[in-house]
C-alpha positions as CSV (number, residue, x, y, z in Angstrom):
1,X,22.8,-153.3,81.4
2,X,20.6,-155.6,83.3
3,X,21.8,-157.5,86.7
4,X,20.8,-160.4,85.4
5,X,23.2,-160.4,82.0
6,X,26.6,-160.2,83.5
7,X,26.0,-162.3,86.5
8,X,25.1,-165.8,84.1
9,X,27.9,-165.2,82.8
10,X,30.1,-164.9,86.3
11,X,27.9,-167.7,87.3
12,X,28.9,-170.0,84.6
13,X,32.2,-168.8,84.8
14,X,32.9,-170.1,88.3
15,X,30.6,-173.3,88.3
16,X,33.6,-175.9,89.1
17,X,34.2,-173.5,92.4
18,X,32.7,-173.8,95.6
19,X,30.8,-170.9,96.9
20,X,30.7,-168.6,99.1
21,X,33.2,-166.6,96.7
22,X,33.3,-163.3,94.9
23,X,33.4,-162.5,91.4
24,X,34.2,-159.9,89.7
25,X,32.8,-158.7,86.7
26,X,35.9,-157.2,84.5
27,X,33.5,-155.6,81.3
28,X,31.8,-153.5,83.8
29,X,34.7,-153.0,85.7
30,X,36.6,-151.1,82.3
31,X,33.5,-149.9,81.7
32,X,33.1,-148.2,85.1
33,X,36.7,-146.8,85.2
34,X,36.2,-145.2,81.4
35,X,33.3,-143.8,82.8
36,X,34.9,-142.0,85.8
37,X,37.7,-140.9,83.1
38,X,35.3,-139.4,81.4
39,X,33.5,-138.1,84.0
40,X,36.6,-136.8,85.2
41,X,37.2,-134.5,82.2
42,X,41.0,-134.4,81.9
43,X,41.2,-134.0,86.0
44,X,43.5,-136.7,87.4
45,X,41.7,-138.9,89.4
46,X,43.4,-140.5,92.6
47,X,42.2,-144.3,93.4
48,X,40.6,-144.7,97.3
49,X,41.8,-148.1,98.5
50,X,39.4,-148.3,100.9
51,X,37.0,-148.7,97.9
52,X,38.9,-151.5,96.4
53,X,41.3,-153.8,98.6
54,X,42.3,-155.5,96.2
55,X,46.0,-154.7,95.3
56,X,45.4,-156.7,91.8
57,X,42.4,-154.2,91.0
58,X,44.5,-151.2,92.4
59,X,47.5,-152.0,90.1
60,X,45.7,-152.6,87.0
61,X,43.9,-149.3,87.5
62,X,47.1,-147.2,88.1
63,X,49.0,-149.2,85.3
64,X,46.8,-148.6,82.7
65,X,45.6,-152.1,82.6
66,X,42.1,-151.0,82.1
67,X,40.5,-149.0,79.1
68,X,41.1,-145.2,79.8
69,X,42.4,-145.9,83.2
70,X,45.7,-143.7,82.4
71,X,43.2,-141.1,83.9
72,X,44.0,-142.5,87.5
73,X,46.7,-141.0,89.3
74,X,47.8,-141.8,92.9
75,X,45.9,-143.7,95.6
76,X,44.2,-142.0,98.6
77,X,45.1,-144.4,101.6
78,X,42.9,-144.9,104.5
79,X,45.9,-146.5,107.0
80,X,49.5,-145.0,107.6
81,X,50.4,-148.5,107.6
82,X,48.6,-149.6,104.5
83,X,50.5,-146.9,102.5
84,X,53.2,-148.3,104.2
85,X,52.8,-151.5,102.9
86,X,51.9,-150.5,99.3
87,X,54.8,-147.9,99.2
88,X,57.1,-150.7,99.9
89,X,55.7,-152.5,97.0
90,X,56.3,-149.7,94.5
91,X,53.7,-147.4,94.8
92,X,54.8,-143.7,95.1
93,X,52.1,-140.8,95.3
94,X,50.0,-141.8,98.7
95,X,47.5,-139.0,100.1
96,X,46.2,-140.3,103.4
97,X,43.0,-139.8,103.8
98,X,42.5,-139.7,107.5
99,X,44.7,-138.4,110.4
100,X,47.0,-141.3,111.8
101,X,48.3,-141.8,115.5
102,X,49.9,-145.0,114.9
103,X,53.8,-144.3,116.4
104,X,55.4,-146.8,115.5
105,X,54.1,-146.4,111.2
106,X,54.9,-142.5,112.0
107,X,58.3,-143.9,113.1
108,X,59.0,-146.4,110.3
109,X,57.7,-143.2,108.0
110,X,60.4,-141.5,109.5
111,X,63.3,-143.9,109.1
112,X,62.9,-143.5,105.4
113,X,63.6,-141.0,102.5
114,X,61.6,-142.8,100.2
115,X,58.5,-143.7,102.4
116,X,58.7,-139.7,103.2
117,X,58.8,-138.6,99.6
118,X,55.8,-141.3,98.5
119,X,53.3,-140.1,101.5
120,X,51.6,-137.2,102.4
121,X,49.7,-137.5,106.0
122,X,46.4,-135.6,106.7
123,X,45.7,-133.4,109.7
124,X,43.3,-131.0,110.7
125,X,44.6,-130.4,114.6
126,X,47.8,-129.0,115.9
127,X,47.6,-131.7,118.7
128,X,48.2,-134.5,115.6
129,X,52.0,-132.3,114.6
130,X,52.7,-132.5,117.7
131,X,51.9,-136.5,118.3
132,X,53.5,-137.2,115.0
133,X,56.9,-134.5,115.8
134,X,57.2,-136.7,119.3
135,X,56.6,-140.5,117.3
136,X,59.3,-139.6,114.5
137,X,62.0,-138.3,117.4
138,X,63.9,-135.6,115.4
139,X,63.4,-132.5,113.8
140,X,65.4,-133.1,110.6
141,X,62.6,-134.7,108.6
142,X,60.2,-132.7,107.6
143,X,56.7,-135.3,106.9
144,X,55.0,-133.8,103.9
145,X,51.1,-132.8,105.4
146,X,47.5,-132.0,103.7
147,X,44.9,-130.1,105.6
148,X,41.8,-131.4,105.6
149,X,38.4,-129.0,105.6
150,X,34.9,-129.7,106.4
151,X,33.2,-129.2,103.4
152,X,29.6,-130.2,105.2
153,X,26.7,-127.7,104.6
154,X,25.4,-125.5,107.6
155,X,22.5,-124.3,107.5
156,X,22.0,-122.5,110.9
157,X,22.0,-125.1,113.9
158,X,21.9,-127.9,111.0
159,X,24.9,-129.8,110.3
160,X,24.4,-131.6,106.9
161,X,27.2,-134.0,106.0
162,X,29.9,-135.8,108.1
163,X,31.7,-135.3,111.0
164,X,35.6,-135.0,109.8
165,X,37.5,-131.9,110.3
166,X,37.5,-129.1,112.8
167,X,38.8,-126.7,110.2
168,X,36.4,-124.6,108.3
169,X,36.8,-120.8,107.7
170,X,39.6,-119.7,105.9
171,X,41.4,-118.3,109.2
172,X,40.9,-121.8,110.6
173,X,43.5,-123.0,107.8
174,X,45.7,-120.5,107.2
175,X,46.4,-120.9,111.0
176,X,47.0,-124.8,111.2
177,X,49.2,-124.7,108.4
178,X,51.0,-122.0,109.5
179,X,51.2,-124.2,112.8
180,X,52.2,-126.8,110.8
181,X,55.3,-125.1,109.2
182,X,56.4,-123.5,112.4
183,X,57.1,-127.3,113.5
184,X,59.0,-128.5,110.5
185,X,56.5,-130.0,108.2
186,X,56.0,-129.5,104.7
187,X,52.3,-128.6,104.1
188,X,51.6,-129.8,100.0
189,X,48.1,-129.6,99.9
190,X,44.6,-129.0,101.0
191,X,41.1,-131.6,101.1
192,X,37.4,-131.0,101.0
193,X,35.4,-134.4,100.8
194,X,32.0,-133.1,100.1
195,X,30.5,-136.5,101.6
196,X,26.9,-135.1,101.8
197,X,27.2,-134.6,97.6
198,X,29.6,-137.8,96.9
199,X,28.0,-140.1,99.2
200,X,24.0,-139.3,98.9
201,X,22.2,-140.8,95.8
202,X,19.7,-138.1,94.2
203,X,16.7,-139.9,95.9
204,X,14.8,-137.3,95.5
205,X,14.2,-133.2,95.0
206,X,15.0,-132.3,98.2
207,X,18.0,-134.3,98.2
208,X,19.2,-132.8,95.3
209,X,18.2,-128.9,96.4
210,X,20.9,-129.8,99.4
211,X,23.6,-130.9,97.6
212,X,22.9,-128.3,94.8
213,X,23.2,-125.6,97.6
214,X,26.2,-127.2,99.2
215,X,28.5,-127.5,96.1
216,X,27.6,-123.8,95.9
217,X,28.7,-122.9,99.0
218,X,31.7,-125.1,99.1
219,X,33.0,-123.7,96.1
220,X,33.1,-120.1,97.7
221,X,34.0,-121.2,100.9
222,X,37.1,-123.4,99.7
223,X,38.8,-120.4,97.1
224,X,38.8,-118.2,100.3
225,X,40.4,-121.5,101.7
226,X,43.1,-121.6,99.6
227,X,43.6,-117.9,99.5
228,X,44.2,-118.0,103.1
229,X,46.8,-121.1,103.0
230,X,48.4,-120.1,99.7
231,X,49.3,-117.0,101.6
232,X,51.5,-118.6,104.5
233,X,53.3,-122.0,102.6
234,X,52.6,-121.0,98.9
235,X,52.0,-122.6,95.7
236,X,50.0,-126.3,96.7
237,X,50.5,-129.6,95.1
238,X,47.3,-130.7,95.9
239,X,43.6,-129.7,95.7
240,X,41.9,-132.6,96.2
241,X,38.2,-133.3,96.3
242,X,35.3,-135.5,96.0
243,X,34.3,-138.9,95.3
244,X,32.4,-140.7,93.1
245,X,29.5,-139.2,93.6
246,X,30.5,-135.8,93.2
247,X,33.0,-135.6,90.3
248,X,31.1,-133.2,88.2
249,X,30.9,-130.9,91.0
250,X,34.4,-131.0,91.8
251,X,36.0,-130.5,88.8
252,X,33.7,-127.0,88.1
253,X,36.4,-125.9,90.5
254,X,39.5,-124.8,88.2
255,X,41.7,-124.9,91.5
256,X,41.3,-128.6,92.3
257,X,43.4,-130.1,91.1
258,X,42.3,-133.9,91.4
259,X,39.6,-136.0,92.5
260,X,39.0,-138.9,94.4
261,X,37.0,-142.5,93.5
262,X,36.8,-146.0,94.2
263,X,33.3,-147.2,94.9
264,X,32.3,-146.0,91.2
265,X,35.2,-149.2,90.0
266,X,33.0,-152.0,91.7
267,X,29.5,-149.8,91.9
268,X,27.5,-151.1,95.3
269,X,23.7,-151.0,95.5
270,X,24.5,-147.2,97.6
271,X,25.3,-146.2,93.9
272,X,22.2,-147.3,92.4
273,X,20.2,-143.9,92.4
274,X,22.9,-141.0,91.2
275,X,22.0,-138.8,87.9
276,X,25.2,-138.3,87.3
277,X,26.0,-141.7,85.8
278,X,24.5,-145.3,84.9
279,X,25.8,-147.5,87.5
280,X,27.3,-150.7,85.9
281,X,27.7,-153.2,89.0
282,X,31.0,-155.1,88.6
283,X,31.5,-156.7,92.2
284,X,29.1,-159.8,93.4
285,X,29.3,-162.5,95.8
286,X,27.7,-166.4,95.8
287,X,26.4,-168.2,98.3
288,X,24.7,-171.8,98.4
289,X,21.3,-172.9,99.7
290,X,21.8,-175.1,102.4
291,X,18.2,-175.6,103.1
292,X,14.2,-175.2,102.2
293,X,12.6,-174.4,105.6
294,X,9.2,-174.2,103.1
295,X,8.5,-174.5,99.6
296,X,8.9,-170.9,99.1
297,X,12.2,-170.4,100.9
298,X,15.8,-171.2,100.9
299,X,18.1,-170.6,103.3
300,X,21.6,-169.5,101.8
301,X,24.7,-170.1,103.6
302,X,26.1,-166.8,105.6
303,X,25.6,-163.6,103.7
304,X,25.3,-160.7,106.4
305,X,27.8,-159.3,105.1
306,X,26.4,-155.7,106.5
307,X,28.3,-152.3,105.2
308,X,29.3,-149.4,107.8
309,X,26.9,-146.5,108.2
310,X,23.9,-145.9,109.8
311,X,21.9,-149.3,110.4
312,X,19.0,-149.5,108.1
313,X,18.1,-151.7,105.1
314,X,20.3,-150.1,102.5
315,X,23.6,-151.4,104.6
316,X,22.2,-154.9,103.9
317,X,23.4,-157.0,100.8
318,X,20.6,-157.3,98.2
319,X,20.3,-160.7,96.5
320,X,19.9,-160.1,92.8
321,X,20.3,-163.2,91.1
322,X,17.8,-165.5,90.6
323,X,15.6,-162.2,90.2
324,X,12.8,-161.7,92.7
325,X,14.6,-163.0,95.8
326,X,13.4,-161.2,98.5
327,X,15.0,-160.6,102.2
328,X,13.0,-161.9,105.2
329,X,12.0,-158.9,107.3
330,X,12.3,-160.5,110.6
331,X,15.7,-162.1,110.1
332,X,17.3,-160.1,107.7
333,X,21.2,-161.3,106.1
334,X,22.1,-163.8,108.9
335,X,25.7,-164.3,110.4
336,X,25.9,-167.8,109.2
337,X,22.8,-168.4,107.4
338,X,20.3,-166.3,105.3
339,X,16.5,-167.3,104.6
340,X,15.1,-165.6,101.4
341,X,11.6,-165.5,99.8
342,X,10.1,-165.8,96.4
343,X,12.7,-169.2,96.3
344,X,10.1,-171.7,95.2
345,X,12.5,-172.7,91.8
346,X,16.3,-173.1,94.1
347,X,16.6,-176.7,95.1
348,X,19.9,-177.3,97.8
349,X,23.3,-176.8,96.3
350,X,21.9,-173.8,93.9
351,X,23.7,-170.6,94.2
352,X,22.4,-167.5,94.6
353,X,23.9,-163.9,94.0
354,X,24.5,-160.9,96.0
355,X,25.3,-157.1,95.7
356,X,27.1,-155.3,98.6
357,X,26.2,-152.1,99.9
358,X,29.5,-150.5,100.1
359,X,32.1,-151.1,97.7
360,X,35.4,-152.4,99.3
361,X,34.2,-154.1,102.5
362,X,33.1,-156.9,100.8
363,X,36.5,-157.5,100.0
364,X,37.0,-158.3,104.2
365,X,35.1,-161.0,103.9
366,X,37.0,-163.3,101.4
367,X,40.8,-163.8,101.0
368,X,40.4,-163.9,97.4
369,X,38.7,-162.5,94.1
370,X,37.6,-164.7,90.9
371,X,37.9,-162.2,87.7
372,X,35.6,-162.8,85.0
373,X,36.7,-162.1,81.4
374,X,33.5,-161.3,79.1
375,X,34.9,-165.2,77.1
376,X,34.5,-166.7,80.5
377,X,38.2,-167.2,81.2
378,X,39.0,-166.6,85.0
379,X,41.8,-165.7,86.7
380,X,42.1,-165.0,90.7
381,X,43.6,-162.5,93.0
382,X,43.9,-162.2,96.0
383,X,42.1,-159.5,98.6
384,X,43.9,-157.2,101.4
385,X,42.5,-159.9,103.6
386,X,43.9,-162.6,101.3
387,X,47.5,-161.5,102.0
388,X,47.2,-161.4,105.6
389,X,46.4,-157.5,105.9
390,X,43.8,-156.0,107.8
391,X,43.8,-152.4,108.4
392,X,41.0,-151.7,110.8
């Protein structure tokens, strides 16, 4: 599907609103979720919020609002006190996907029966039990707990992938969950996030020699992993791994028992260059020219709306509609203003449309989302940010 296609029709969808605003393109977004179902191959697939925050999007995904999306199962949180929040609004299988030291979320956690059944917290440290034992003040609960394993490649001194957890080998794990029982928690399950597969588009050969060499070794690496932790709390609950850019990898593993994905819903420019699958971009954002510093360029209103990661020009939004709008090197996607190239047909008041580099940050920077029906009907919801939470 070209850019082009779906955005005339979000454009002419939202013509009586004032921009900036964000659209969001609901045939793609179907489409994208069927394709992660299918993708998926029967292997439940838990929702990251961070990917979405949009509690709208996140519902109709988990209630089957969307074509195959009965494939979807969970959410992966990134905040104790975002699954918090959606826990109290009904939601009931929550895997953080970080460590938390927030006390006073550990404490509220704590308080209740139902908060404690609906989340499972992630550690990879004895020092985190022992904060959380000390925030919830009692040893009759019992907090249910996942382990989370680097799954980065090493290749001698070379670290390739993130920096996350501490725990690797399978001694490593069997000894923080047997640390973790000792204490009074119930350990349910164990994470690799594979971010150097998920999270790195097959550019190019070398690129894809890494990532073909790291789901190798992961895969070796992670059944001696479970061998070691099955042996001290048992059968697990949960095996999670992945994201959207590493589905097909994960699920070679019969012992996983679920992956993760969110960014492959709204699919950002970072997704634009994976084999895997044929990126359908759902999620855009408009912004007016304000002015014509020349005849060939327009100034657009805001736009540096720039993603997390390393600082470099994929983090910056690309304008893709009207087509051949170019950034200016020297200034770039400006806090309050934006001057683009190759502008010689806007005139003031036009409108021209963006794609973020990462999926659910753009999300931070309106309160609300417009969804586009393929009729042109439009209905809107409103973001995280929209009702008055921000998570960090």
């Amino acid at each position: 599907m070209s850019e082009t296609s779906p955005i005339a029709g979000l454009h002419a969808a939202t013509a009586d609103l004032d921009p900036p605003l964000a659209a969001l393109d609901l045939t793609a977004l179907r489409a994208n979720a069927a394709d992660l179902v299918r993708r998926a191959n029967g292997v439940p697939i838990r929702v990251a919020s961070k990917s979405v925050r949009c509690r709208a999007v996140l519902e109709a995904v988990l209630g089957g609002d969307l074509t195959a999306a009965d494939g979807f199962a969970g959410i992966m949180s990134y905040s104790l006190r975002e699954a918090l929040w959606l826990a109290g609004l009904g939601a009931r299988d929550i895997l953080l996907g970080y460590p938390t030291v927030d006390r006073a979320a550990l404490a509220e956690l704590a308080a209740d029966d139902t908060l404690l059944g609906a989340i499972t917290l992630m550690i990879d440290d004895v020092e985190q039990l022992e904060l959380i034992r000390a925030a919830v003040g009692t040893d009759r609960v019992r907090p249910r707990v996942c382990l989370d394993v680097d799954a980065s490649l090493r290749i001698g001194p070379l670290h390739l992938g993130v920096r996350r957890s501490p725990i690797r080998t399978p001694e490593q794990a069997a000894a923080l969950a047997r640390a973790a029982l000792d204490r009074g928690f119930d350990v349910v399950g164990v994470m690799t996030y594979e971010a150097q597969i998920a999270g790195l588009p097959d550019s190019n050969v070398a690129v894809r020699l890494v990532k073909r060499a790291s789901a190798a070794e992961i895969a070796k690496r992670r059944a001696r992993v479970l061998d070691a932790v099955r042996s001290v709390v048992g059968k697990l609950e949960i095996v999670n791994s992945g994201g959207t850019g590493s589905i097909e990898v994960s699920i070679a593993d019969p012992d996983v028992t679920e992956v993760t994905a969110g960014s492959g819903l709204y699919v950002p420019t970072l997704f634009d260059h994976y084999r895997a699958f044929t990126p359908r971009p759902a999620l855009f954002f408009a912004t007016p020219v304000l002015r014509k510093p020349t005849p060939s360029i327009a100034t657009v209103f805001a736009g540096g709306y720039i993603a997390s990661g390393p600082t470099g020009a994929s983090r910056v939004p690309k304008p893709v509609w009207p087509s051949g709008l170019r950034l200016i090197g020297t200034e770039g996607a400006g806090e309050v203003q934006t001057p683009l190239t190759a502008a010689s047909e806007l005139r003031v008041g036009d409108r021209v449309w963006f794609r973020h580099a990462k999926a659910g940050e753009l999300c931070e920077r309106f309160d609300r989302v417009h969804l586009v029906e393929a009729d042109g009907s439009r209905s809107t919801v409103p973001t995280y940010r929209g009702e008055g939470k921000n998570f960090g």
